[in-house]
N, C-alpha and C positions, 0 to 999 in steps of 0.2 A: 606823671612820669617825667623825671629831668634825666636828659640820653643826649651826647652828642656825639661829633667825629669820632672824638676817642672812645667809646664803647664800640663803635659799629667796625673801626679800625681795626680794636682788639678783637674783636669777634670775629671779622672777616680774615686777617691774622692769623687765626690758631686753628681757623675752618681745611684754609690752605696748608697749613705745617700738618695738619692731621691726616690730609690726602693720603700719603703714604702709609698709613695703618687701615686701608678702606675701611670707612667707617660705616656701616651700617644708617646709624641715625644720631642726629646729635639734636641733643634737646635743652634748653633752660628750663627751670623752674624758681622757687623763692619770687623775691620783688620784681625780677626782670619777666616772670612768666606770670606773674598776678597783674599787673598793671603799675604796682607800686615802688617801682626804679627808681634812687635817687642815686644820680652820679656821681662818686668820688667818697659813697657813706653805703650804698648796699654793694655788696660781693654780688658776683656774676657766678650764679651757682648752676654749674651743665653738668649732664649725665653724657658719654661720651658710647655707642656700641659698636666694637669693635668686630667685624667680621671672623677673624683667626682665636684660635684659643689665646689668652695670655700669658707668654710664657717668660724666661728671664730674657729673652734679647727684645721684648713686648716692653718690659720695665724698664731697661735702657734706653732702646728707643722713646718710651711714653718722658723719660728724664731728658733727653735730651730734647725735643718739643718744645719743652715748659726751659728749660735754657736761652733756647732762640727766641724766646717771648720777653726776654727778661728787661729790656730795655725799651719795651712798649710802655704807655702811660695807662694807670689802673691794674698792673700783672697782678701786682698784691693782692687785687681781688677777686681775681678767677679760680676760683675750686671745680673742678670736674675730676667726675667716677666715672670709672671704664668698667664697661658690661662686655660680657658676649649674648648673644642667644641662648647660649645652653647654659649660662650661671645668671639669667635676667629674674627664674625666679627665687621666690624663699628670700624672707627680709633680715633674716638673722643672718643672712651670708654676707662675709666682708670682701670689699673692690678696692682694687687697688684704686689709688683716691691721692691728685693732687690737690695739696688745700695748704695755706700757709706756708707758700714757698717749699713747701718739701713734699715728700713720695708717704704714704702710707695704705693702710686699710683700713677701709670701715664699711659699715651697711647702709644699703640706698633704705631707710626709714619707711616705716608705713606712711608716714606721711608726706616724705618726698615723693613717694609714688603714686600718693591720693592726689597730691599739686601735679604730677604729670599727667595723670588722666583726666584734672579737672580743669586747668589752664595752663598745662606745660607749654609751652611754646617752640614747633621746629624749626630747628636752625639749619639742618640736614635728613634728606631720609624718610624713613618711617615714621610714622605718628605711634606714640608709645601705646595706644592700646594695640597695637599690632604684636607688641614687646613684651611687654609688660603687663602680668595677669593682674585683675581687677583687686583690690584692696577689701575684705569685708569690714562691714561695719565695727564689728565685735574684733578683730584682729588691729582697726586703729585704734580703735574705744583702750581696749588694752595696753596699747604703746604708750598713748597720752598718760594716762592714771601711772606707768612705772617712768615714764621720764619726770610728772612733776614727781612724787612720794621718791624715788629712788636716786634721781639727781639736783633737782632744783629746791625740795626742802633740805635737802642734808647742805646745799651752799648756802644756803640761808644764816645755818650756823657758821658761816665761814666769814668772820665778820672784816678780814682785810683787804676781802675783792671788793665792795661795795662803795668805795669812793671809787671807784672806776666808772665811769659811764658805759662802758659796754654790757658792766653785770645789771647796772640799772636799767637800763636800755632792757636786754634781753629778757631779763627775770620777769617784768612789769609786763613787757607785749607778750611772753610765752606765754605767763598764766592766762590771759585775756583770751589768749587763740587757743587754749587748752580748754577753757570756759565753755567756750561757743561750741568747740568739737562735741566736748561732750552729750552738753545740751540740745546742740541741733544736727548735729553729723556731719558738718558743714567749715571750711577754711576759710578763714578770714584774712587779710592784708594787715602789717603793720598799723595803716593808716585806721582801719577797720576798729583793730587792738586798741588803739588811742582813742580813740572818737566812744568807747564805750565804756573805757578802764572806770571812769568818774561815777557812772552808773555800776558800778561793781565796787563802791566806797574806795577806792585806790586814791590815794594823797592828790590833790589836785594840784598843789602845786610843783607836785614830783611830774606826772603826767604833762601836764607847760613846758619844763624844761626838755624833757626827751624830744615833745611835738617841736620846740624850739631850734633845738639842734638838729634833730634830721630835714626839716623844712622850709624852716629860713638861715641857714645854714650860719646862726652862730656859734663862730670859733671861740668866742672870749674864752680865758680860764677862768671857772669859775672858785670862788676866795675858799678856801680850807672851813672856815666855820659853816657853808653852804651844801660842801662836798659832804660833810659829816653828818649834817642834820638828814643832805635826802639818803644819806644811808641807811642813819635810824628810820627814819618814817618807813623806805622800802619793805628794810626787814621785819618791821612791826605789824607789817601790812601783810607782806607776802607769806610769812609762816603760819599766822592761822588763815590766812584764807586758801591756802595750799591744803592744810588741816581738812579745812571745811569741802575743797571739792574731791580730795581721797576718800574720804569717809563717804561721799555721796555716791560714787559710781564706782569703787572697787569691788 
């Protein structure tokens, strides 16, 4: 894990700007709550529980917050969902959720909620099994199978994300951590996803560059005929073998 000043600053930062919404419990999960933190390349992904119902001067307030934050160093990478107790269960229900500089909703995931029961990490508060009802096996089994077949093969035919290093990055460790869930029941780390991708026939030397850029932190740009080729390889790779584990466990 690479963590300095500035994450503990950010953190300690928004612990204190949160005071005045008494917060129940405030938790990390993702890289920063697995072990596998790399600073200034993973987001700081918190679930935030709000004591009071959330109501529109709750969304003002929670906007203004993430305002006063905004000239701290890493803001960009802080996403947190705001819970209460009585909307903590049911994963299909959408939290008001800053993420990407702005306000919206979304669902805390079966399997954000399996990383907070398995290595959420508190920043505040309650320990999420206090919070937060237990995840069944078959209730994540299920999330995984419709996130790859229902979002992650349909991008696949989406062939102009793909010189992007984010869809490479993401597409490559999802399936890898989608792999293992299914197979063993079990969450894996980024670094986990990488270290096994090659054993699962994924391009090796697509798998180099991701491990490259997230850990030895090179920036180069890499040349346009490089950016294209790991595209094709990605997508050659990722859509039957997406195929191959829909088919296995739907």
């Amino acid at each position: 894990m690479t963590r300095s000043d500035a994450t503990d600053r950010l953190l300690d930062r928004f612990l204190t700007e949160l005071r005045d919404l008494a917060p129940v419990a405030v938790w990390a999960h993702g890289s920063l709550g697995g072990g596998d933190y790399q600073e200034g390349r993973s987001d700081l992904d918190l679930v935030a529980v709000l004591d009071d119902p959330i109501t529109p001067s709750t969304v003002w307030r929670v906007a203004r917050l993430h305002a006063r934050l905004r000239n701290e160093a890493l803001v960009a990478k802080l996403h947190c969902s705001y819970l209460t107790p009585g909307t903590a269960d049911g994963a299909g229900r959408r939290h008001l959720t800053w993420a990407h500089e702005e306000l919206f909703k979304r669902p805390v995931t079966p399997v954000t909620r399996r990383e907070l029961h398995a290595f959420g990490l508190v920043l505040h508060g309650e320990a999420p099994a206090a919070l937060l009802p237990p995840v069944p096996d078959g209730e994540l089994s299920a999330f995984v199978v419709r996130d790859q077949r229902d979002y992650w093969r349909r991008e696949v035919d989406r062939v102009g994300n793909w010189t992007q290093d984010i869809w490479v990055d993401l597409g490559l460790v999802t399936y890898a951590r989608a792999a293992v869930t299914l197979k063993d029941g079990r969450l894996i780390t980024k670094r986990e996803a990488l270290e096994l991708l090659p054993g699962l026939s994924a391009p090796v030397e697509v798998v180099e560059d991701i491990r490259r850029r997230r850990y030895e932190g090179d920036g180069a740009t890499p040349s346009e005929e490089w950016t294209v080729r790991r595209a094709e390889l990605t997508r050659a790779y990722l859509g039957p073998a997406i195929d191959t584990l829909v088919r296995a466990y739907a």
